[in-house]
N, C-alpha and C positions, 0 to 999 in steps of 0.2 A: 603613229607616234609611239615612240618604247617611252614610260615616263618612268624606266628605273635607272640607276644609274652604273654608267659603266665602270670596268675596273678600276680605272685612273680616277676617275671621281669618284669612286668610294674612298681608294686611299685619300683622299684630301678631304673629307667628309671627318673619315675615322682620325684623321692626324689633327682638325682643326677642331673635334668633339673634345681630346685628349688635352690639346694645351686650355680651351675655353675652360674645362671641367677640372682641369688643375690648380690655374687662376683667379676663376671668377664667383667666389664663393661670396653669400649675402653680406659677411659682415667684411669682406676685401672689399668689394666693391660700394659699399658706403662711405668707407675710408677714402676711398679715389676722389667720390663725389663730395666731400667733406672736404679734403686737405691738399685735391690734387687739380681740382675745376674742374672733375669729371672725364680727364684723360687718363689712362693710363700707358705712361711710359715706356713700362720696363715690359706690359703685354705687346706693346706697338714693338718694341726691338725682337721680340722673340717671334712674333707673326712673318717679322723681315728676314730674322735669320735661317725659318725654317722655309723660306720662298714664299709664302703665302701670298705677297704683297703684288708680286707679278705672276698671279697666275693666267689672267686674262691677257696679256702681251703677247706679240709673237716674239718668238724666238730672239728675231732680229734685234730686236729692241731690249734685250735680257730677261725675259717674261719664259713660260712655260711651255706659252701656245695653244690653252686647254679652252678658251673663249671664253662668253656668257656662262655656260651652263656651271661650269668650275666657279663661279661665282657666286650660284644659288647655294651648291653644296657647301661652300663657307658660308654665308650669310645665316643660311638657314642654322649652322649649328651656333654663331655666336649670337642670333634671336634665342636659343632656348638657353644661352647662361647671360643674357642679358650685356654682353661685355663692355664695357667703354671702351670705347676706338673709333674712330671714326672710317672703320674699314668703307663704305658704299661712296659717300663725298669724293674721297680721296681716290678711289679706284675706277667708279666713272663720272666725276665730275672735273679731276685733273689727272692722274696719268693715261689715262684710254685717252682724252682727246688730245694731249700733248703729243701721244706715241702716232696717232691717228693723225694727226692735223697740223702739227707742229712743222716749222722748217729742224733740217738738220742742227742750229746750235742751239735752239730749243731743247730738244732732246737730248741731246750732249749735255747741258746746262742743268736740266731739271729730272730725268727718271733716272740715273746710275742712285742720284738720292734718295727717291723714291722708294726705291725698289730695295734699297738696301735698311731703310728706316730714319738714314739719319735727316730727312725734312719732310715736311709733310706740305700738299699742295691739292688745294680744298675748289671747292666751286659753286657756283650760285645761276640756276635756271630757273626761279621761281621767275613770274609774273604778276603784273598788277591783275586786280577783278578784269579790267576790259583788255586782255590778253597783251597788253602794252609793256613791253621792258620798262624797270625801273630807272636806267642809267640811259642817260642819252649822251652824245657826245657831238661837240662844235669843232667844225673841221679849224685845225691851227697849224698851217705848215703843213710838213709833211705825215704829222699825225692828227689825236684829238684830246680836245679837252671836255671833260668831263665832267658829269652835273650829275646828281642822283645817291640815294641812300639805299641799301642793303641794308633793313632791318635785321637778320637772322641768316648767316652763316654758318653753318656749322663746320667746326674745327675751326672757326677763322684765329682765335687767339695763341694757336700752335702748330701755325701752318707758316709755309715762308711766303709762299703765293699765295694768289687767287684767280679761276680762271674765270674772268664776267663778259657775257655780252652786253651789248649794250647799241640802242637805235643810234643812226645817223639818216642824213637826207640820203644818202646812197643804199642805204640797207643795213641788215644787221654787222655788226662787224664782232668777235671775241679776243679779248685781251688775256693775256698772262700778266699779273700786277704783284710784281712782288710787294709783300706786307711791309717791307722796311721805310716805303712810300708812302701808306695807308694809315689812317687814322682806325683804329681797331677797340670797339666798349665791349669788353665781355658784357652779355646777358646771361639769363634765365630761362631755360628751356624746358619743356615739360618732364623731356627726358633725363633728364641734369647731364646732359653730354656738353661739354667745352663747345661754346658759339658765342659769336660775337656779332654790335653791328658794325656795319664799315658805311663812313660818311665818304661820297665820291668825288665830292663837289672841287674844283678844280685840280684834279690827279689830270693827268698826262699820258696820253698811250700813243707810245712811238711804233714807227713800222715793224720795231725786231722787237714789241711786245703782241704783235698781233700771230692769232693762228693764221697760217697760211701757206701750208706747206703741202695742203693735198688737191687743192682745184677747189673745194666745196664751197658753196657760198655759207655765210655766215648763219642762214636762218636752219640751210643743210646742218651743219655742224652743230646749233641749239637744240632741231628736232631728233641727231641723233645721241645727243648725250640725256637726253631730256627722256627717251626711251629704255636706254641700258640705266636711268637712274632710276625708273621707275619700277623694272624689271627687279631692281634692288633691293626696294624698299620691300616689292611686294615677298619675295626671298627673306627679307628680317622677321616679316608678321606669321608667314611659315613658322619659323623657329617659335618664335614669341609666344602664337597661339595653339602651337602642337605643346610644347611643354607647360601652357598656362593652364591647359587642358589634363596632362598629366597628375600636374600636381593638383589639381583640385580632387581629380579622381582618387588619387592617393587621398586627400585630407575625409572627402566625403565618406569615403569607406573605412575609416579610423573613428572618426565623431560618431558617437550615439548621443542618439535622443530616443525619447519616450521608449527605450530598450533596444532600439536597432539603428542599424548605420543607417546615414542619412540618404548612402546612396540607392537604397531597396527602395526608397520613395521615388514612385514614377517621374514625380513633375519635375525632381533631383536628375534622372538620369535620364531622360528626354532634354532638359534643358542642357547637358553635358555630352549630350552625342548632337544637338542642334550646334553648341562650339567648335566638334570637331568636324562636321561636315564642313562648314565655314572655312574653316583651315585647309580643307582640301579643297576646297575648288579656288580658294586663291592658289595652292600649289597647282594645279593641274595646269592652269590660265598662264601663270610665270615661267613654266616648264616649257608651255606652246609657245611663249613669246621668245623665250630661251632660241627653242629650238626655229622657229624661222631665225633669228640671228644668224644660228649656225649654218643653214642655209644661204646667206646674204638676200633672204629678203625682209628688206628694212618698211616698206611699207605695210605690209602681212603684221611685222613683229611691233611694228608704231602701233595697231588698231589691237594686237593682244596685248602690250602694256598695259594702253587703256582699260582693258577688259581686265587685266590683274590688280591694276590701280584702285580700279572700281570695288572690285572685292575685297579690297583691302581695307578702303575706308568703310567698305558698309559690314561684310561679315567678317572681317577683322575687328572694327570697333563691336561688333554684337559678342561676338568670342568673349573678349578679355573682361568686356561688363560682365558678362553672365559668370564668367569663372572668380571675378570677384563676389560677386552678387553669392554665387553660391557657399564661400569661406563665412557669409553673417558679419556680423560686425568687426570682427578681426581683418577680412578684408580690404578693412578703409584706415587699418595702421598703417602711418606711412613708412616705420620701420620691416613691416613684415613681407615676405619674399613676392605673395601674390599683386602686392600694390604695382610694384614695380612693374610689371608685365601688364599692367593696367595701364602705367603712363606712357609705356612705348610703344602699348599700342592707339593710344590716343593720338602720339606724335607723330606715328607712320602714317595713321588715316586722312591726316590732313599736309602734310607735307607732297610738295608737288599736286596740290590738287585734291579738292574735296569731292565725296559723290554728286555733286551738283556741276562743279564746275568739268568734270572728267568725262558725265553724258554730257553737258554740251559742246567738246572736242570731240566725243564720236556721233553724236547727230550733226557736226561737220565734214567729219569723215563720211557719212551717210550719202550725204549727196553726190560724191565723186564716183559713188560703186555702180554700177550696172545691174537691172533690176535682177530678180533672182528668175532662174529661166532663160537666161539673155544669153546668145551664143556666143560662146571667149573671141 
């Protein structure tokens, strides 16, 4: 595996550092969270107009064609400016599966918008504790009615859809629910990004809101948004904890005490290179699960999610403690720049799965594999 990145994904890297590093300065970005619920608008038109929005589509679809990995390289730089947008939701929780799964007036209907900025169409794979979908649905006719709440959405208050699965006696089935249907409460998120919950309880999902345009079954179609979202997240905590890491380094070697910087103190820069290991072996882990993607192997690339997931909530949450931990009590303003990089990586480590519930999806996976030594 090459884990650097090619030409094409560097230019999307350096174009995506360039608009994040332009817009996303500490005191713009409180304003958003303050006046704007945490979205920002006018970053969301300018990610659309420079293409950024479809860079994972193919072609056909108006996309770039550049897959997963083109995905990391953005994620990863809007993690180190912290950006509000709800870029990972929106790109594989509703356009990847739309472009993917969708019938043809789905996609006519919903990615020309997407892609260009002007709607935004969000999605919800969380699961209850005992792996059970929240939304069930009662077969009515030719479609289903629908029973179940969606505490935490993100984007859901300035998205036009939602893409939700949801059980039936037949199997998993996922809808496209446009929000004009939807009872929609903003909440409070750790990260102050725009989410809301959605109550489901007798919404309606007819046949031309169901995915079903590529053969997959419905639980296919969960597990594989459920991995390029995870692959996502683990890509944000990249950014988050590489530059939560920076800027502590920058602070520590600035501050004196007792007549030297603070970071000539061992237990200072041992605990500052224990952060940034942390941050690379969730990059290494998201890069592997990238690249089987880019492969088409989806089972390989399910079990390295896991494994980038995993690191995300364990040495991603160790990362952004310790980089606050090492700023002293400045670190626990909630106006000051390190806080923030504390809250999101709080909010990444448990989204989609804490380290608890993530080992025990791969000591499931465990059992399918063939002992080691076993002939292919």
């Amino acid at each position: 595996m090459d884990f650097h990145l090619d030409p094409d994904l560097q230019e999307v890297a350096e174009l995506a550092a360039k608009i994040f590093a332009d817009r996303c300065d500490p005191a713009h970005i409180r304003r958003i969270e303050r006046e704007h619920g945490g979205f920002d608008a006018d970053l969301w038109r300018v990610l659309a107009e420079s293409g950024l929005l479809g860079l994972t589509l193919e072609e056909q679809h108006g996309g770039a064609g550049l897959g997963t990995p083109a995905l990391l390289a953005l994620l990863e730089q809007q993690g180190r400016r912290v950006a509000p947008v709800p870029l990972w939701p929106v790109i594989t929780c509703g356009a990847e599966p739309i472009a993917d799964h969708g019938t043809a007036e789905q996609r006519s209907r919903w990615l020309p918008g997407i892609l260009d900025g002007s709607l935004l169409v969000t999605g919800h794979v969380e699961t209850a504790a005992d792996g059970s979908l929240p939304v069930v649905g009662t077969p009515d006719g030719d479609g289903w009615t629908l029973s179940g709440r969606l505490d935490l959405v993100i984007a859901a208050p300035v998205s036009a859809a939602v893409v939700v699965p949801f059980a039936t006696p037949e199997g998993t089935r996922v809808a496209i629910l446009p929000t004009d249907r939807l009872q929609v409460e903003p909440v409070a998120t750790t990260d102050k990004h725009a989410a809301g919950a959605i109550d489901l309880t007798g919404v309606r999902a007819g046949p031309a809101d169901l995915l079903a345009g590529s053969g997959c079954t419905g639980e296919e179609i969960v597990d594989r948004i459920r991995t390029r979202a995870r692959i996502a997240l683990a890509a944000l905590a990249v950014g988050v904890g590489s530059e939560a890491v920076a800027i502590t380094a920058a602070y520590t070697s600035q501050r004196i005490q007792f007549g030297r910087p603070l970071s000539t103190n061992q237990a200072v820069a041992l605990r500052a290179a224990d952060a940034h290991l942390d941050t690379e072996r969730i990059r290494l882990t998201a890069y592997q699960a990238a690249w089987h993607l880019a492969r088409g192997e989806e089972d390989a690339a399910r079990a390295a999610s896991l494994v980038a997931k995993w690191w995300t909530a364990t040495g991603g949450l160790r990362a952004v403690h310790a980089t606050q931990h090492l700023h002293g009590g400045i670190g626990a303003d909630l106006d000051y720049p390190i806080h923030r990089y504390f809250l999101w990586g709080r909010q990444l480590a448990f989204t989609l799965g804490s380290a608890g519930a993530v080992e025990t999806e791969l000591g499931d996976l465990l059992g399918d594999l063939p002992p080691i030594g076993a002939p292919a």
